[in-house]
Backbone bond lengths (Angstrom), bond angles and torsions (degrees), N, CA, C in turn:
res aa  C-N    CA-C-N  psi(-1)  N-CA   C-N-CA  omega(-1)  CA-C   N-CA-C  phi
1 X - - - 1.449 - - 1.528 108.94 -
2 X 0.993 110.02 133.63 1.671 124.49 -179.57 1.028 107.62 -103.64
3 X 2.101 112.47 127.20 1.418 105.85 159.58 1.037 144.02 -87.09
4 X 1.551 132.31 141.93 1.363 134.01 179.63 1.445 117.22 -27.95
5 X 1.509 93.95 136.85 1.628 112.84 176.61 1.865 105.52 -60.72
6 X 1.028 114.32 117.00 1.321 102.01 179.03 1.861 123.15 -80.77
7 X 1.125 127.51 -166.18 1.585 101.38 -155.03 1.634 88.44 -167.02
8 X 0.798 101.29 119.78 1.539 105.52 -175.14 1.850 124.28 -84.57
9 X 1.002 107.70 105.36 1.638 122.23 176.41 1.641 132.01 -40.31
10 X 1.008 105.63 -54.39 1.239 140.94 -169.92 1.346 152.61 -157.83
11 X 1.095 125.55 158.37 1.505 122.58 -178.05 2.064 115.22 -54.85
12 X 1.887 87.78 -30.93 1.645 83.86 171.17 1.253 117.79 -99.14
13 X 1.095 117.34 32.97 1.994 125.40 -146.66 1.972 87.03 -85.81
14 X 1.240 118.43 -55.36 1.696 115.38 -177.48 1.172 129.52 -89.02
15 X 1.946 101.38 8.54 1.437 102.30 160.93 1.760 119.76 -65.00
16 X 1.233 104.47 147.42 1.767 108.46 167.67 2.159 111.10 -52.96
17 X 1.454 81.40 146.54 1.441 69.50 172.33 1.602 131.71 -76.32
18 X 1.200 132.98 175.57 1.821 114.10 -152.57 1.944 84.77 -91.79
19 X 1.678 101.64 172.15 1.232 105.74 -176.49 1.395 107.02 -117.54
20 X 1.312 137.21 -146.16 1.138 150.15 145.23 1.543 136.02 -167.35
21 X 1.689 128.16 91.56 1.521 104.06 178.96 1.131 110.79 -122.52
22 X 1.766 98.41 -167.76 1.161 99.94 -148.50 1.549 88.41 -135.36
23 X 1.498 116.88 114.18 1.440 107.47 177.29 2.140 118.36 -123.93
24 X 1.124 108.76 148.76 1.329 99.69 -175.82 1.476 100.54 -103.23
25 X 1.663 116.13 143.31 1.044 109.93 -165.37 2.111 87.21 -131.00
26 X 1.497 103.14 -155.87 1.204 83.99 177.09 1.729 113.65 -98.65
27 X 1.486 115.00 -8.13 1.505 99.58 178.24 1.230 88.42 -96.88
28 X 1.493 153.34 15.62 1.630 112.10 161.86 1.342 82.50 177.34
29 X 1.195 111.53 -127.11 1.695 142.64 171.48 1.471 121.18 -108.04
30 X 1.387 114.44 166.12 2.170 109.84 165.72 1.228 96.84 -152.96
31 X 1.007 139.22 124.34 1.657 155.05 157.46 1.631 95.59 -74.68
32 X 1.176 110.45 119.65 1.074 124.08 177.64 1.610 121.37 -127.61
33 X 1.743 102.16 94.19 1.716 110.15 -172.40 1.139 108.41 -80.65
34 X 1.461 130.95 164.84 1.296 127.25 142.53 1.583 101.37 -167.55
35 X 1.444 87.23 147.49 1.709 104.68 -172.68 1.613 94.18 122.48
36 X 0.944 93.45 -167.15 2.094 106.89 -166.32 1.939 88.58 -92.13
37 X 1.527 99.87 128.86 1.264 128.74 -173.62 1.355 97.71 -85.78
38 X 1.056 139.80 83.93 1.528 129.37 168.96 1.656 117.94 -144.32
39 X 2.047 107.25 -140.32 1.617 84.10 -156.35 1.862 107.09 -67.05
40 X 1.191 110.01 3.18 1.331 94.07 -129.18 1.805 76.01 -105.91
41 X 1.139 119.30 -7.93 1.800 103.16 -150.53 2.022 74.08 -125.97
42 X 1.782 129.85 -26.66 1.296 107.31 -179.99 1.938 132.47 -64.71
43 X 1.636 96.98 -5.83 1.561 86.00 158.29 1.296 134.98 -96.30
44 X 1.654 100.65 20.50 2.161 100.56 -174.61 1.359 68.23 -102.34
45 X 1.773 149.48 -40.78 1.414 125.43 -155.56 1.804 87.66 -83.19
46 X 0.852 156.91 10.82 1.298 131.57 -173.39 1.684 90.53 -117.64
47 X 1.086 135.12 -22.84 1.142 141.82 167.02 1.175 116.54 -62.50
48 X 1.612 123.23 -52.00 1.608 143.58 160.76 1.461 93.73 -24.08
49 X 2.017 112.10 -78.05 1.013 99.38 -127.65 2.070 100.79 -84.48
50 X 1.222 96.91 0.68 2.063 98.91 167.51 1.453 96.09 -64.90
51 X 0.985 120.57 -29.38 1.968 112.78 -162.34 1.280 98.02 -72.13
52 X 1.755 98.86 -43.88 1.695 99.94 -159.00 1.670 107.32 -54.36
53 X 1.679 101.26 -43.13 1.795 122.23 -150.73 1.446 98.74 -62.11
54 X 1.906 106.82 -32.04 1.621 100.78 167.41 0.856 134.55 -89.79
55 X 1.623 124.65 23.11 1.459 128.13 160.95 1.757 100.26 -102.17
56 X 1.088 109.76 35.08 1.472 103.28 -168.38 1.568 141.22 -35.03
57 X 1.776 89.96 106.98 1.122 114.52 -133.74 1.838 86.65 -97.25
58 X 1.597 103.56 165.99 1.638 104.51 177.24 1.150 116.53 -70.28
59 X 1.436 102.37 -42.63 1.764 118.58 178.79 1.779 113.87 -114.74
60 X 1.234 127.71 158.47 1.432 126.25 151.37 1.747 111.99 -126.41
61 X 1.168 101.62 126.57 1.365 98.30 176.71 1.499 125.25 -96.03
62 X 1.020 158.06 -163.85 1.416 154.11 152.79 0.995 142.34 -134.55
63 X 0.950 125.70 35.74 1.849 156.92 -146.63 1.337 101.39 -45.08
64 X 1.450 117.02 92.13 1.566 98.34 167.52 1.599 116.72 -110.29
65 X 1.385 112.03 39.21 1.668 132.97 -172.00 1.735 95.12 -42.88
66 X 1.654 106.77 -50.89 1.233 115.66 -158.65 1.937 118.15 -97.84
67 X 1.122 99.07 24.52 1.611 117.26 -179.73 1.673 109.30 -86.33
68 X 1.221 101.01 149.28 1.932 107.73 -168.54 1.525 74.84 -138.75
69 X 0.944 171.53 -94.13 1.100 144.72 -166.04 1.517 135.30 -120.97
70 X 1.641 117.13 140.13 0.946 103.31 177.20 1.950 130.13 -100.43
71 X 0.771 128.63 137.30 1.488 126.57 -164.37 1.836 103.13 -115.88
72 X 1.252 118.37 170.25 1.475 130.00 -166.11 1.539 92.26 -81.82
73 X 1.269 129.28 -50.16 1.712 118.11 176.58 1.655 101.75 -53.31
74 X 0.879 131.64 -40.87 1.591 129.54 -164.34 1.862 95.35 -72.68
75 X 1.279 119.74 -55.49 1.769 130.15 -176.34 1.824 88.03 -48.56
76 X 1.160 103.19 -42.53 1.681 85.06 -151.82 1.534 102.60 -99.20
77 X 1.254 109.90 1.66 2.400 108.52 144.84 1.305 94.62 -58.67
78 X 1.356 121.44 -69.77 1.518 127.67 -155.03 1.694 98.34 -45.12
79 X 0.987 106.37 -49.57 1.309 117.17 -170.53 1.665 110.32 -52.03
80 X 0.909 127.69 -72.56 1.683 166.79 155.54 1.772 97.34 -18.96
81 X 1.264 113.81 -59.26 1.361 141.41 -173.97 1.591 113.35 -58.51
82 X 1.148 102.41 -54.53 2.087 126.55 167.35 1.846 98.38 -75.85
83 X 0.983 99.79 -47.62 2.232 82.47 -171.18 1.391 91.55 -86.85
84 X 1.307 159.86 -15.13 1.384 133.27 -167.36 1.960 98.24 -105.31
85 X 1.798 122.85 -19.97 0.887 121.00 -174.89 1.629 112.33 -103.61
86 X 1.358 113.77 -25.51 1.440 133.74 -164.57 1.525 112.25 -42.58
87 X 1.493 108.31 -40.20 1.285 101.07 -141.53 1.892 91.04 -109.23
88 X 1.186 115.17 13.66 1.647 142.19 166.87 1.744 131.27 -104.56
89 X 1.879 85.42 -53.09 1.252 89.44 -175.05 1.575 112.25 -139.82
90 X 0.995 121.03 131.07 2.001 112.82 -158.33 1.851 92.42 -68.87
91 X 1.292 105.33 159.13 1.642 113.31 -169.81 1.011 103.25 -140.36
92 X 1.040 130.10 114.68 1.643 137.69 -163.44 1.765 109.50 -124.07
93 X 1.223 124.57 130.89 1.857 138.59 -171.87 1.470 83.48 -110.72
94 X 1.449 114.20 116.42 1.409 121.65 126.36 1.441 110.36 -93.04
95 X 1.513 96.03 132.86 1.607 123.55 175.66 1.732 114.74 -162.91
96 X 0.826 116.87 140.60 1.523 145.17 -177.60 1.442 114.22 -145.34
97 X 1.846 109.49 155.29 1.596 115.53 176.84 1.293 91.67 80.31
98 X 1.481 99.77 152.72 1.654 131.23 -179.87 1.391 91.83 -64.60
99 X 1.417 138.50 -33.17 1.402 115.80 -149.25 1.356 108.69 -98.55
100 X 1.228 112.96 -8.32 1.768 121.97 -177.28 1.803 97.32 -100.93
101 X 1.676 99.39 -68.16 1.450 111.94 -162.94 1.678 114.39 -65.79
102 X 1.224 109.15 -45.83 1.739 105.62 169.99 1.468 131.56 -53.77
103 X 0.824 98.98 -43.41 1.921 100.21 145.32 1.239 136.77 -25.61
104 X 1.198 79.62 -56.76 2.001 106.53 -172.99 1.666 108.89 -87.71
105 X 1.167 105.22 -25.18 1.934 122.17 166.63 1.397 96.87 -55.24
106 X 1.218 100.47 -67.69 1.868 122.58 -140.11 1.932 101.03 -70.62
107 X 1.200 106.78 -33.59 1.577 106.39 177.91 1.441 107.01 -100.92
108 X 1.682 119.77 -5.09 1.691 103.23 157.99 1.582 85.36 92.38
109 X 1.759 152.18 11.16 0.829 162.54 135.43 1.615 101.98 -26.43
110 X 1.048 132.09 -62.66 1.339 146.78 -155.20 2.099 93.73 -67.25
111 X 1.066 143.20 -8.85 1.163 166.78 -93.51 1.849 111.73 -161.64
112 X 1.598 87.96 -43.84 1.945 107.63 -176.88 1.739 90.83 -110.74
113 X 0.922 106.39 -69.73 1.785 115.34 -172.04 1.439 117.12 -48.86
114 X 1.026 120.07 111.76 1.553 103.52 153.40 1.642 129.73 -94.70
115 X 1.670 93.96 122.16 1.644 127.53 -147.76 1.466 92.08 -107.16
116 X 1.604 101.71 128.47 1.536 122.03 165.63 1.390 109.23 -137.42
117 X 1.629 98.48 142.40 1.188 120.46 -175.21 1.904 123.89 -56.11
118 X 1.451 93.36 -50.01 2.065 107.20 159.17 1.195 125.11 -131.07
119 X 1.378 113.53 156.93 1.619 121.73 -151.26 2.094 82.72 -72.51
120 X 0.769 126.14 -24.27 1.818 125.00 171.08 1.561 106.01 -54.49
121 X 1.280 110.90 -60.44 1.532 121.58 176.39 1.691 120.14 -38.28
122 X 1.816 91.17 -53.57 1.188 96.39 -178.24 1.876 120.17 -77.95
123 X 0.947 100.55 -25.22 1.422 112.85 168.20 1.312 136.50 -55.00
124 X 1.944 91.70 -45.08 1.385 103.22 178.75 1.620 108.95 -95.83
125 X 0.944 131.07 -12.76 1.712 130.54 172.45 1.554 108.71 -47.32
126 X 1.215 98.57 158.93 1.743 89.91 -165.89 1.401 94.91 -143.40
């Protein structure tokens, strides 16, 4: 049996699929995505970040250093992530580049979130 010729979709069709971890550091936690943030990869981060909330951590960070794209399911974890943890545990977006941060410009995101440029930045803010 021979497998199908495969057929290419899209411009994101031979990207890897997105990841997600979860590491404890010593000021808190960092969710660390990478790959295209969208519908398909925002319920392992919304899943992430229940795991994280029960290690209740001082900080959560959100590392999206390693994101190729961001999509409206991915904005609205971030979103979800800051109002269900915010008012417990501070939640901090590292993001940089048009392809993460303009997003987050353009819908006024940048506004609710507090956005740092490196996961150091975000770490060390106090």
């Amino acid at each position: 049996m021979t497998e199908p010729e495969r057929v290419a979709a899209g411009p994101f069709d031979d990207e890897p699929a997105g990841s997600v971890r979860l590491d404890q550091v010593p000021e808190g936690v960092v969710l660390a995505v990478a790959g295209a943030l969208d519908l398909s990869l925002a319920p392992k981060v919304q899943r992430t970040v229940e795991r994280a909330a029960r290690l209740r951590p001082a900080l959560l960070v959100i590392d999206l250093t390693e994101v190729t794209f961001l999509a409206s399911a991915g904005m609205a974890e971030l979103v979800r992530a800051n109002r269900q943890l915010g008012g417990q545990v501070p939640v901090r977006v590292v993001a940089t580049g048009r392809l993460v941060l303009r997003p987050l410009e353009l819908t006024r995101l940048t506004d609710e979130l507090t956005i740092h440029p490196t996961l150091a930045d975000a770490l060390a803010a106090g």
